[in-house]
N, C-alpha and C positions, 0 to 999 in steps of 0.2 A: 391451292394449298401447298405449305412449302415443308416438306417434311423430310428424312432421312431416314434410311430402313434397317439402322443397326448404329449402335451409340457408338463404334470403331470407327466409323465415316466421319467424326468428330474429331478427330486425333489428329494432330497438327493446326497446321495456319492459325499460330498463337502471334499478336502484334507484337513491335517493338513501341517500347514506351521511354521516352525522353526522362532523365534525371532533373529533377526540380532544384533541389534545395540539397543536396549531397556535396554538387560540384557548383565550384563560381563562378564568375561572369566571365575570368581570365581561362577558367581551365577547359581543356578540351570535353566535347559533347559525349554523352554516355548513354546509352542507350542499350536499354536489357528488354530481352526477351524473355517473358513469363511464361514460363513450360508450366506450371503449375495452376495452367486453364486448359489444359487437356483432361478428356474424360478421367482419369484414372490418377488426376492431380501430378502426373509429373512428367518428366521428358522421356522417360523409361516405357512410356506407352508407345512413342514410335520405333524404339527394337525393339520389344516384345511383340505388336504386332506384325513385320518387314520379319523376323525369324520366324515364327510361327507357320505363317505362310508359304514362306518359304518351305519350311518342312512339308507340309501339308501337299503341294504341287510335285514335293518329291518323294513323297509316299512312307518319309522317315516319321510322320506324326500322321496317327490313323483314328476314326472312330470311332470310341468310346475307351481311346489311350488316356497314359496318365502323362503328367507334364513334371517332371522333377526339377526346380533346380534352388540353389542358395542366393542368398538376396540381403541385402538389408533394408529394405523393407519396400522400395519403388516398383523396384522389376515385379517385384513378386506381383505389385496392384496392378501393373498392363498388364503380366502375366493371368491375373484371375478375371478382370476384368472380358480380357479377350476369349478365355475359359466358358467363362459363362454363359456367352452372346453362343460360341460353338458346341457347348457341351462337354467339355473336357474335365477330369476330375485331375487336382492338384494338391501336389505335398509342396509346401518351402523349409529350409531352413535358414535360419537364422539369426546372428549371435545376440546375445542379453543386452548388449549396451542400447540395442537400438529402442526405440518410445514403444510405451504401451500402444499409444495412438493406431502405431504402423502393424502390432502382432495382431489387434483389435481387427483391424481394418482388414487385413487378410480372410481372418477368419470370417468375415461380412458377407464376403461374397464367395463362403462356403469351402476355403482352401483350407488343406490341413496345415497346422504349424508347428516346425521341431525347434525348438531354442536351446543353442548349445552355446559355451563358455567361448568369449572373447579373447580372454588374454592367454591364447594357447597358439604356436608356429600354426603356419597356414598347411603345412603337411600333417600335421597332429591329427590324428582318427577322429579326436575329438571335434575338430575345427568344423566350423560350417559348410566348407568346401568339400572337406572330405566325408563327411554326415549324408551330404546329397549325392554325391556318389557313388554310396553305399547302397543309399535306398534307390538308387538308380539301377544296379546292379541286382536287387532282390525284387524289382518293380517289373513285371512282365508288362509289354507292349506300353513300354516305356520312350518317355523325348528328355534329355534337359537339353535345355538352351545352351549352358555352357557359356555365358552373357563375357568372361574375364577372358576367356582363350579365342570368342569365335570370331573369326573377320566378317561374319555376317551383323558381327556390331557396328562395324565400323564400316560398312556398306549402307547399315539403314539410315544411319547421317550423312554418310555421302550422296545420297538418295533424296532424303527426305530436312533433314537441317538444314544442310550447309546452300544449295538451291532454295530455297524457302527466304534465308535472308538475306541472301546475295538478289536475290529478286524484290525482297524489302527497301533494299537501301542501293539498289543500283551498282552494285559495286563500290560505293563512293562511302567507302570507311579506313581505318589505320590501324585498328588493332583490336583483334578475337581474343576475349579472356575466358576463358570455362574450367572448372574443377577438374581435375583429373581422379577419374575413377576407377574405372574400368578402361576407361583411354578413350572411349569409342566414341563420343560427342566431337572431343576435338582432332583423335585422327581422322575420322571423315570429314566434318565440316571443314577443320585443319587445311584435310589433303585440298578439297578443292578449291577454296582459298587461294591456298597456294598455286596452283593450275591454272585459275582464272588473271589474277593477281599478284606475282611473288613479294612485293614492296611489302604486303600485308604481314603484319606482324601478328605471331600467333604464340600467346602467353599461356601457360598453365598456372594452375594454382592446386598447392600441393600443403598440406596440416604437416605444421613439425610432428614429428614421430613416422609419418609414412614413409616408405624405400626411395620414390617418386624425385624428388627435387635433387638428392644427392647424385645417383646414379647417373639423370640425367648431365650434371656437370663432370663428375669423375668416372664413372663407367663402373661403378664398383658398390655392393650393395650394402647398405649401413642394417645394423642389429634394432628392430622397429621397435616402438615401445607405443604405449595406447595413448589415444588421444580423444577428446569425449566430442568433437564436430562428424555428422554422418552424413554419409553418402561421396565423401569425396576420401582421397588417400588409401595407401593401400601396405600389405606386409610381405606381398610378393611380387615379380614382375607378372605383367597381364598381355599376351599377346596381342588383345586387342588394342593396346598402347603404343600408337606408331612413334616412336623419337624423331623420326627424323621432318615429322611436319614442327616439331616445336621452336622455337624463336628464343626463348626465356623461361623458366621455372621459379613463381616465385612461392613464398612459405609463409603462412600462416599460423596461428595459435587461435586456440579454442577464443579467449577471450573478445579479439579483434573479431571475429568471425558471428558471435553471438551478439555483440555489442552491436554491429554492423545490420545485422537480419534484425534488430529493433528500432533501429532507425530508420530501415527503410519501410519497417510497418507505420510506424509514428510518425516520420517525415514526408514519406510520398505514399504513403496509402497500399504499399507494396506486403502482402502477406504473404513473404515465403521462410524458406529453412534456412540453414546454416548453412549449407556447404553456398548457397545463394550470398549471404551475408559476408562470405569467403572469398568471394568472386568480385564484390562490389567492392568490399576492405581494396582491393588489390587495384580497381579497376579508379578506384577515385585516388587512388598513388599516382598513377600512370596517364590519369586527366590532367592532375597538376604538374608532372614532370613536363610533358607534353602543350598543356598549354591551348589558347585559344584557336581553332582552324582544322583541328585533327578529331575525327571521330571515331570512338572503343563502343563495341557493340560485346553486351556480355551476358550471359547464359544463365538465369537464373532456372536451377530445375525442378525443384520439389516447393510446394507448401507450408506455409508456417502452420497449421491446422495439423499437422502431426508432431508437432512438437510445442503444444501448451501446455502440458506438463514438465516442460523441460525449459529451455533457453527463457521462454515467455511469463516465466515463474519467476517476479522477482525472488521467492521464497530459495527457489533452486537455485537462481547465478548466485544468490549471500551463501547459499551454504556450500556452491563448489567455488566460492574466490572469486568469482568474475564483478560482483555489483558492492559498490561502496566499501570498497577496501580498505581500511581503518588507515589513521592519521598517520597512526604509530609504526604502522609496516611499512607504509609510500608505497611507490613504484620503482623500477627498473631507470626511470628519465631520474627520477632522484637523486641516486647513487652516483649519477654519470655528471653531476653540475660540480664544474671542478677540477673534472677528468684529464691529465695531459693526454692530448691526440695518440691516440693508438700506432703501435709499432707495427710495420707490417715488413715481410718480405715476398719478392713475385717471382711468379714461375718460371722459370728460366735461369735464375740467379742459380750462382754455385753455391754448391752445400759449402764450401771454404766462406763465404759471405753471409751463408745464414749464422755458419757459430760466430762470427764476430759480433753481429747484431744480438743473437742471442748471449755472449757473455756482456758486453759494454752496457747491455740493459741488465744485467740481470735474472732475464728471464729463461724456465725451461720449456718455454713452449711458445709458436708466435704465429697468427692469422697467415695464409698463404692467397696473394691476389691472384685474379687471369689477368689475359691483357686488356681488359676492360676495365680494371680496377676495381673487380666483384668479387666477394670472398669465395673462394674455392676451396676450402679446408684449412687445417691446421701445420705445425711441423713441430716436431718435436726432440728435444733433446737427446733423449734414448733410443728413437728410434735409427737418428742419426748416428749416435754411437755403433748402433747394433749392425748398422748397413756399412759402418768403415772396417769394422773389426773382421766381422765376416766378409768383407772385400768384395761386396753389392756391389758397392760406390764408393767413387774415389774424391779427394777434396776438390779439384776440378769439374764433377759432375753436376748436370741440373739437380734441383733439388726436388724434381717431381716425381717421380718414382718412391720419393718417399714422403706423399704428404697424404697425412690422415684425413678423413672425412671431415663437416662440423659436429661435433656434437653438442648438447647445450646450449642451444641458443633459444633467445628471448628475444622480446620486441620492448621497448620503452616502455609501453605502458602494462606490461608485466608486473604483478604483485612480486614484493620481493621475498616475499614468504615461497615464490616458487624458484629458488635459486637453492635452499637449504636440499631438496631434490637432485640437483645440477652437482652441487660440492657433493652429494652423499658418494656419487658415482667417480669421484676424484677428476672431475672434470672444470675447467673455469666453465665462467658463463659467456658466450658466446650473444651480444647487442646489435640484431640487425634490425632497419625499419627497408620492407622492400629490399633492393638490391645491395641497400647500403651498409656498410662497416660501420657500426657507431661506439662500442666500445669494446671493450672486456675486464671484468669484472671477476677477480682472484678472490679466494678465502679473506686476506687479510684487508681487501678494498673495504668487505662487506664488515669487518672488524670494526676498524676504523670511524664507518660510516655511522653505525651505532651506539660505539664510545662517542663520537662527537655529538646525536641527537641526543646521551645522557648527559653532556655538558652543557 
């Protein structure tokens, strides 16, 4: 008889499973890992169980303790999960945006649950972060994991992931895509990658609206705003987010990301989430850039089974803009047939060279490249002004010290109804697909574009 003596002995040794019909005959091989055949349906059961333990051996989490900590909604199911097999009694919080599914599911396996407001700073009392905290501090013979700050995250993947598929595939891959969450998937499996490996290229993937993608390119942290894909992105830095295993950060939108998690349920039989759907979006860019001979192994982590009332809803993507977006609104790719090639100026260049370009065009605002020729931010008119008059910068200086963040950017196939958003905040729109600069998109383009569909 072949049996196992606790449903935790389950957790891991999830396969990799080859791309079918996503990527072509010419593009490079893809290969995703379903974490979402783990007991507790996601990849969050192997650091919830690898901390737990941990504590346990160190005498910080004791017998009939409580286990506090905030979640959206994964951690918290290894967290109860492993609870229940030990005996542990546990509170989570968190925020509203996340699926009935996930609050349901908690409470299954007997956890309490606090649901607090989403669109509040991540130091706000209110915030889920600091809610668990709180109850942490009123909770006698209390543990939280602390999953966003502790390097015992990013230890149980270095332990347990990133070993796991480097023993799958022999080493013999080209590039780790994984959401960036909490960090800890890809700075461990990341780090040892890189260890074993260096050549290996290690991508993240980061939801427009999160801190994540910006920071990582300019060091400097953009003002979050919400975005409706869960379990990846974030509104504050997370220590257990190593920067320095990462290669690339690329950026997503809700749409790509949902669109993507239905066709891998529809096309390859793959039932997972969104931040999954996030992961592939990026990972089938980077098959076709790439090409035949090179192989992307990518991280799907959570299950689609917690979000059928949400993404899986045609009823839900028509009513949030994501599913058959009317004739009369188009897309983002729309807008852009026509477009004279986008003005750019790169970094290094003197600010005396961006006003020229900026007057001979026209314009008071203009994309700023790296030396990759990947958008790196803005540069702006005023702000130029503001840095010569106060005597920052002088017309012979680089112009990097003074280039804003992106804000407002879209992908092609963006409804264009999500641009009226973009202008509200006196922002252009910002057209990237992946790494690429594809357009920009001023108040008066979108004029234009509409006076011409009335003609």
């Amino acid at each position: 008889m072949q049996a196992i003596d606790s449903i935790l002995k389950a957790i891991g040794h999830t396969p990799l499973v080859k791309l079918g019909k996503l990527v072509g005959p010419a593009d490079a091989t893809v290969l995703v890992k379903p974490e979402f055949l783990n007991p507790g349906g996601s990849i969050k059961d192997r650091m919830a169980l690898f901390i737990l333990e941990k504590a346990e051996r160190e005498g910080k989490l004791k017998p009939g303790g409580t286990i506090v900590e905030n979640t959206s909604g994964n951690t918290g199911m290894g967290v109860a999960l492993a609870a229940a097999v030990k005996g542990y009694r546990c509170i989570f919080t968190i925020p509203d945006k996340m699926s009935k599914e996930k609050i349901d599911s908690l409470k299954a396996f007997g956890a309490e649950v606090v649901v607090t407001a989403t669109n509040v700073p991540a130091d706000s009392p209110a915030s889920y972060y600091e809610t668990a905290k709180r109850i942490a501090r009123e909770t006698p013979n209390c543990f939280m994991l602390n999953q966003y700050h502790n390097p015992d995250n990013i230890e149980a993947h270095y332990q347990t992931t990133g070993p796991e598929i480097w023993e799958q595939t022999g080493g013999d891959f080209d590039v780790f895509v994984a959401g960036l969450g909490t960090g800890g998937t890809m700075s461990g499996a990341g780090k040892l990658f890189k260890e074993k490996k260096p050549s290996i290229r290690n991508v993240g993937v980061d939801p427009f609206g999160s801190v994540y993608a910006d920071y990582f390119r300019t060091q400097k942290l953009i003002e979050p705003h919400v975005y409706k894909v869960e379990g990846i992105g974030e509104d504050m830095l997370c220590k257990a987010m190593d920067f320095s295993v990462l290669d690339e950060v690329r950026q997503v939108d809700d749409k790509q990301s949902f669109s993507m998690a239905r066709r891998l349920a529809r096309e390859e039989g793959l039932f997972a989430g969104g931040s999954s759907g996030a992961a592939v979006h990026v990972a089938v860019q980077l098959a076709r850039e790439l090409g035949k001979g090179k192989t992307i192994v990518v991280i799907l982590p959570d299950s689609g089974a917690r979000y059928v009332t949400k993404f899986f809803s045609d009823e839900w993507m028509k009513d949030n803009g994501f599913l058959e977006v009317s004739e009369r609104a188009g897309l983002v790719r729309d807008l852009l047939v026509g477009k004279r090639p986008v003005v750019t100026v790169q970094k290094g260049q003197t600010i005396k060279d961006a006003v020229q370009k900026l007057k001979d065009n026209g314009f008071s605002q203009m994309p700023v490249l790296d030396q990759d020729a990947k958008p790196a931010g803005m540069i702006h008119e005023v702000d130029l002004l503001h840095a010569l008059m106060d005597g920052r910068s002088h017309p012979q200086d680089p112009i990097d010290s003074n280039v804003a963040p992106l804000q407002g950017v879209v992908s092609p196939e963006s409804p264009l109804t999500k641009l009226a958003d973009i202008f509200a905040e006196d922002n252009v729109a910002v057209v990237k697909e992946g790494s690429r600069l594809l357009g920009i998109i001023t108040k008066i383009d979108y004029i234009e574009f509409l006076q011409q569909r009335v003609r």
